[in-house]
C-alpha positions in Angstrom: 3.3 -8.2 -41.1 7.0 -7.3 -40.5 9.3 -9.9 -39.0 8.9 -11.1 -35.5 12.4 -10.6 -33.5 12.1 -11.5 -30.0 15.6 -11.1 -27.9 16.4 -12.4 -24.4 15.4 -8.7 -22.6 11.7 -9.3 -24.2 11.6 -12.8 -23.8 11.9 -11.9 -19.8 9.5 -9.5 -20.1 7.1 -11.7 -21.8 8.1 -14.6 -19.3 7.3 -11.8 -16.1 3.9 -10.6 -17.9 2.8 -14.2 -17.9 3.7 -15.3 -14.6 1.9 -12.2 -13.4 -1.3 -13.0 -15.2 -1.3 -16.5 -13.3 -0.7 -14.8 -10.0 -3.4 -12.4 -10.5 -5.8 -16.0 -12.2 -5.5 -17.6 -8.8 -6.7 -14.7 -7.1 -9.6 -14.0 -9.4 -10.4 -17.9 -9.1 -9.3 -19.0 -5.9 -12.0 -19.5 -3.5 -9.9 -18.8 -0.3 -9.0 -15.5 -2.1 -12.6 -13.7 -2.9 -12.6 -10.6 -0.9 -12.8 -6.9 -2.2 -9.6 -6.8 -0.2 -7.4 -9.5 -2.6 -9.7 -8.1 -5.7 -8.3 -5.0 -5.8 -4.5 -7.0 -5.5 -5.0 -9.1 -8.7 -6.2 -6.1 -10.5 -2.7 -4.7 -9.6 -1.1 -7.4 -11.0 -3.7 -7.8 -14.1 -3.3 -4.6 -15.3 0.3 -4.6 -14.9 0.6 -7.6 -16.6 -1.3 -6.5 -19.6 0.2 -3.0 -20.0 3.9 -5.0 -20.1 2.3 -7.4 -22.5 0.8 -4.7 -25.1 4.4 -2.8 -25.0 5.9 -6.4 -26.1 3.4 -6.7 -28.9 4.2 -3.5 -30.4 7.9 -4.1 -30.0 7.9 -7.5 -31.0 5.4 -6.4 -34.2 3.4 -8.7 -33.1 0.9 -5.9 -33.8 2.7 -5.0 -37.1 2.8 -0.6 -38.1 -0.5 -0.9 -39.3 -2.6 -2.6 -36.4 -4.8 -0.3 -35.2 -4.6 -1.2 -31.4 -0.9 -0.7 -31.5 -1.7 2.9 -32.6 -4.3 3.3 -30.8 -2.3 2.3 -27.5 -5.0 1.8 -24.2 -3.3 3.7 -21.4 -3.5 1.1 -19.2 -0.7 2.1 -16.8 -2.6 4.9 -15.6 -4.7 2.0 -13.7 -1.9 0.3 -11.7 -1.1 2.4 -8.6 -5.0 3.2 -7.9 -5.5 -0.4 -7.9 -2.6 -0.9 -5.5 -4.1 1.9 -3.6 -7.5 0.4 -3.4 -5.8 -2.6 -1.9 -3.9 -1.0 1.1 -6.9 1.0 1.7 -9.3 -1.6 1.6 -7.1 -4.2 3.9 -6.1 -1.5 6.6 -9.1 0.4 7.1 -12.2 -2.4 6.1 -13.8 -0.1 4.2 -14.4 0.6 0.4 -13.7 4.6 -0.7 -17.2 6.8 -1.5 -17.9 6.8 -4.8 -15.8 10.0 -5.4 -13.0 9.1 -4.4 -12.5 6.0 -6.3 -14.0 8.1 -9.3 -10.4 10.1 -9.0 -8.5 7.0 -9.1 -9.9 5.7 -12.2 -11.2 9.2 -14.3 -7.7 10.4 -15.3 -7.4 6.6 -17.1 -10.7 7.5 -18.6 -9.9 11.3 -19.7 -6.1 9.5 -21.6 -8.2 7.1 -22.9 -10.5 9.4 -24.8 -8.1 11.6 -25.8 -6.2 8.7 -27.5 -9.2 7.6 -29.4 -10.0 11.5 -30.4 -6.5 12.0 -31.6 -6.5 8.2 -33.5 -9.4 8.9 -35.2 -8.4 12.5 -36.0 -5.3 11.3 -37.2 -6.4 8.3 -39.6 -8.8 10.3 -41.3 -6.1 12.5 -43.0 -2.9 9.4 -42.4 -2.1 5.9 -42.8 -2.3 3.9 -39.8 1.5 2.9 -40.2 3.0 6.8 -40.5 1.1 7.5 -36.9 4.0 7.6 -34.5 3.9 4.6 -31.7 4.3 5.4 -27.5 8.0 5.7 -28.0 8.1 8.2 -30.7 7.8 11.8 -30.1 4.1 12.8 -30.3 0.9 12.3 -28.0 0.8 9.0 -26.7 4.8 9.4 -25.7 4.1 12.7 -23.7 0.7 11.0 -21.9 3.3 8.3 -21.5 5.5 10.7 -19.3 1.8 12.4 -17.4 1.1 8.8 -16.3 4.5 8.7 -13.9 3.8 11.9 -12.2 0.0 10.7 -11.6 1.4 7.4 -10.4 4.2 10.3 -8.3 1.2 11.3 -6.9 -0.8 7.7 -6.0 2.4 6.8 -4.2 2.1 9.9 -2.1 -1.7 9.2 -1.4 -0.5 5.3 -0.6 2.3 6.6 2.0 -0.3 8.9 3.5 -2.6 6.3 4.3 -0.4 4.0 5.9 0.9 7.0 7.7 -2.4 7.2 9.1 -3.1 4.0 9.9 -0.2 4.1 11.9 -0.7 6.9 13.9 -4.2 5.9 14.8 -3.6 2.7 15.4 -0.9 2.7 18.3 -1.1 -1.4 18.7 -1.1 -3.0 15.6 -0.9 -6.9 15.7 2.5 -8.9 14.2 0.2 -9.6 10.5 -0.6 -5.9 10.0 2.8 -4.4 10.4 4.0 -7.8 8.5 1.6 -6.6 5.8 2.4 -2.9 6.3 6.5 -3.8 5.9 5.4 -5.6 2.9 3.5 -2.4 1.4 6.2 -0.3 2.2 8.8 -2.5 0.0 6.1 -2.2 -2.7 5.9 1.7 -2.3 9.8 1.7 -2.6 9.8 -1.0 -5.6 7.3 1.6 -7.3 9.0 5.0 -6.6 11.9 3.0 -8.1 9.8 1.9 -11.4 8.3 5.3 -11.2 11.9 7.3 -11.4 13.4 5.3 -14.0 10.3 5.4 -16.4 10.1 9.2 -16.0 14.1 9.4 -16.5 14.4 7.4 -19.5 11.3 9.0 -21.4 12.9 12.5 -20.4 16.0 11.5 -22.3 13.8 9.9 -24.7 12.1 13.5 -25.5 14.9 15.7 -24.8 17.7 13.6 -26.9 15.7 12.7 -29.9 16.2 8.5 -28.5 12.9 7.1 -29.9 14.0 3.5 -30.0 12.3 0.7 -27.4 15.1 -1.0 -26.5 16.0 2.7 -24.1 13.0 1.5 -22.1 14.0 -2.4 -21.4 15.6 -1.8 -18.0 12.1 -0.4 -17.0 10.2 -3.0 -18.3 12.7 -5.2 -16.8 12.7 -3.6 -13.4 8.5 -3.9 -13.3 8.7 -7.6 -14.1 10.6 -8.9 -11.7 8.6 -6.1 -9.0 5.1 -7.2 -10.2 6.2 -10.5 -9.6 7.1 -10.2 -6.1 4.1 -8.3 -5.7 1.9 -11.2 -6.6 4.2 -14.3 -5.1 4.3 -11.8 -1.8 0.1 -10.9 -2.2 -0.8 -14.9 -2.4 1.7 -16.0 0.2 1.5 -13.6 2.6 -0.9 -12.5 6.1 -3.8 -11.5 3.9 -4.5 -14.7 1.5 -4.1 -17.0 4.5 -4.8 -20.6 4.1 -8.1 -22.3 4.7 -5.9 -24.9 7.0 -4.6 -22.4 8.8 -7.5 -22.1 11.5 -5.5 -20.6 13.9 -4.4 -17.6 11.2 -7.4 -17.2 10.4 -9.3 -16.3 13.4 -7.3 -13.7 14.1 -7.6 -12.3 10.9 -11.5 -12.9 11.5 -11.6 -10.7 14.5 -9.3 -7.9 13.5 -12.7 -6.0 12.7 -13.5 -6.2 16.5 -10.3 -5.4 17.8 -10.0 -2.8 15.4 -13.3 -1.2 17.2 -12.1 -1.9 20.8 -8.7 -0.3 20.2 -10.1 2.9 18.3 -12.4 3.6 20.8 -9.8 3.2 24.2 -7.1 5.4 21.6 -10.0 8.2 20.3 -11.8 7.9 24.2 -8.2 8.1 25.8 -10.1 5.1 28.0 -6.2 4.2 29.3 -6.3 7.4 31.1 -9.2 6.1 33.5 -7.3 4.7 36.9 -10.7 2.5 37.0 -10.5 1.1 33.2 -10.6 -2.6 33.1 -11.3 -5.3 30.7 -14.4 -6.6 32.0 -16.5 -3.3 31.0 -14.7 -2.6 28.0 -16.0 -6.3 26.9 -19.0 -5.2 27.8 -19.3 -2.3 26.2 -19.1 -4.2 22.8 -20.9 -7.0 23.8 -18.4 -9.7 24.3 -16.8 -11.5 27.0 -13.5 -10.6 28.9 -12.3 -14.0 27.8 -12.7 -13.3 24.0 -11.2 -10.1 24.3 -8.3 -10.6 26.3 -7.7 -13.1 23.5 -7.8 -10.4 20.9 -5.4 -8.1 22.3 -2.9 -10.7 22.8 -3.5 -11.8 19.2 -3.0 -8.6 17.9 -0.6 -7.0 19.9 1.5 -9.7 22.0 0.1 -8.2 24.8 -2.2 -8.8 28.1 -4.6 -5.9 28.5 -2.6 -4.5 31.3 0.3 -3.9 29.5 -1.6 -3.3 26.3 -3.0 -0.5 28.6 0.3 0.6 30.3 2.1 1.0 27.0 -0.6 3.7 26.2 -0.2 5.5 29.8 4.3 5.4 29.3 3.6 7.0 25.8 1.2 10.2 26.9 3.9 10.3 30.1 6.3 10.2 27.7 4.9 13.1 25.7 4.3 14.8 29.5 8.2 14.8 30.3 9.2 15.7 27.0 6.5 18.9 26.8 7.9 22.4 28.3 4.1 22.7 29.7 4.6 20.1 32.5 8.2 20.8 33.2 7.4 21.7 36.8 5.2 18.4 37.3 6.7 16.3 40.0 7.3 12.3 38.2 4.8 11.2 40.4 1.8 13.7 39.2 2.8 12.6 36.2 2.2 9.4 36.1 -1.2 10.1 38.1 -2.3 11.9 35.1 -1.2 9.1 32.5 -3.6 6.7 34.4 -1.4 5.1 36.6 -2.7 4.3 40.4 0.5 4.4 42.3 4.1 5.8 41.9 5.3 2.0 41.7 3.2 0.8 38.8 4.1 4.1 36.9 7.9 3.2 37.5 7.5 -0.6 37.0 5.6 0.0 33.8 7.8 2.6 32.1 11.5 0.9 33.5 9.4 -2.1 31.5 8.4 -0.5 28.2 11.1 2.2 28.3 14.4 0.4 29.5 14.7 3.4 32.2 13.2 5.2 34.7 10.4 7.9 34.2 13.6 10.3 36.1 16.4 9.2 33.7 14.2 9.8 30.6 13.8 13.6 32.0 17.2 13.5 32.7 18.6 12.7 29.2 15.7 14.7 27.7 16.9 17.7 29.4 20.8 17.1 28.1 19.5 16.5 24.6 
């Protein structure tokens, strides 16, 4: 076994990769934590974690030339970003992927990995373990190395594209989700960051002959100190609430309904209706006016009647900003955005627009 050498830049490393491990162990354990939802979280972190800590063991020799895992080399970063993905999906949209889709997510870890066992025990029948080349040196695992960050380019696209989504369907979205969404956007731009400086420094790796590990401690650096705040940031935050929270919690307990009620007025265009009103909405699903009214305000900081309003300004907005209804008087259209009277349309939209349904044509028309 060769000497073990550990310097400050892997001793942070090292330090990160544990730290990480205990954020994702008090997910995995925790009781307040068990949900598919927070599952997929700590497998982010796990894997993360693990991948960081098989890169120190091979630089470090604490797996020493002739170890065969350190030859072998389990792609393991190829599972990150689907986990993460998993996650958002899960916690915005309640509902697990089909089958196939998850299968996409997970295969092109499974294809790497057999390919790196096909190649290792190709290569040992005819070499010694310790002449094989390691994930830094030019050969296989170094170029499946450099596949695994345009993969991950591609996760991060699928990531963005579902909370791009979310947010376009889901016009009122409570203070925790688009805390949690702000959250997940700071992780997409951690990642593209991670993501960029891993695929630059292997490209110079491959192109300038720089097989050395030491090229590759600002990215291991960088996703220390990212997969940490991921973790501290995934316990702490909306999501992993506190059991003595009760008042967080219910909210987060009936997200699932107003998550229904607020699909169906959006898809149904129910704000449209001059007649709508919250009593036979909360019918409609089966609960009182009381319990709802409480779950719009919850989630949006709204009463229903400007939870409802808000809807009618943005299709007038649309209206007055669409050629098609530039010969519509003001007043027809706020008739057709749902509005009962020309004094509620301009109340409303001088109260969710800062101006008047005729200055917004107005500076519409000059822009």
């Amino acid at each position: 076994m060769e000497t073990l050498n550990i310097n400050i830049y892997q001793l942070l490393i090292i330090i990160g990769a544990v730290q990480a491990l205990i954020f994702s162990t008090i997910i995995f354990v925790g009781k307040r934590y068990r949900t598919t939802t927070n599952l997929f979280l700590g497998l982010t972190v796990f894997f993360t974690a693990i991948s960081l800590l098989q890169h120190m063991l091979i630089d470090t020799n604490v797996w020493s030339e002739d170890n065969a895992l350190r030859k072998l080399y389990i792609p393991i970063q190829w599972l990150i970003l689907p986990m993460l993905y998993l996650h958002i999906n899960e916690f915005l949209h309640r509902n697990s992927l089909q089958y196939k889709s998850s299968f996409f997510l997970v295969f092109p870890f499974l294809l790497v990995s057999v390919i790196h066992l096909i190649h290792f025990l190709y290569a040992t029948s005819s070499e010694k373990l310790e002449t094989l080349p390691d994930f830094n040196e030019e050969g296989l695992l170094l170029y499946t190395n450099i596949a695994s960050f345009a993969f991950n380019g591609i996760v991060i696209y699928l990531i963005f594209r579902t909370i791009g989504a979310y947010l376009k369907r889901s016009r009122s979205a409570s203070k925790l989700i688009k805390n949690k969404i702000l959250m997940y956007r700071r992780i997409i731009a951690l990642a593209v960051i991670c993501v960029s400086v891993g695929v630059v420094t292997l490209t110079i790796m491959a192109y300038f002959d720089l097989y050395s590990p030491h090229i590759l401690y600002p990215f291991y650096i960088i996703l220390s100190i990212s997969i940490y705040w991921v973790g501290y940031a995934g316990i702490t935050k909306a999501e992993l609430v506190n059991d003595s929270n009760k008042k967080e919690q219910k909210i987060i307990s009936g997200f699932d309904m107003f998550q229904r009620i607020n699909d169906y007025i959006i898809e149904e265009e129910k704000y449209l209706d001059i007649n709508v009103s919250l009593n036979n909405i909360a019918s409609r699903f089966g609960i009182t006016a009381g319990y709802m009214s409480k779950l719009i305000n919850s989630h949006t900081g709204k009463n229903f009647s400007d939870y409802i309003n808000q809807q009618r300004v943005n299709v007038a907005k649309e209206m007055i900003q669409n050629p098609q209804f530039a010969h519509y008087k003001i007043e027809s259209i706020g008739l057709e955005s749902g509005f009962k009277s020309k004094s509620n349309f301009y109340t409303a939209f001088k109260k969710f627009s800062g101006q008047t349904p005729a200055q917004f044509r107005r500076l519409k028309k000059l822009s």
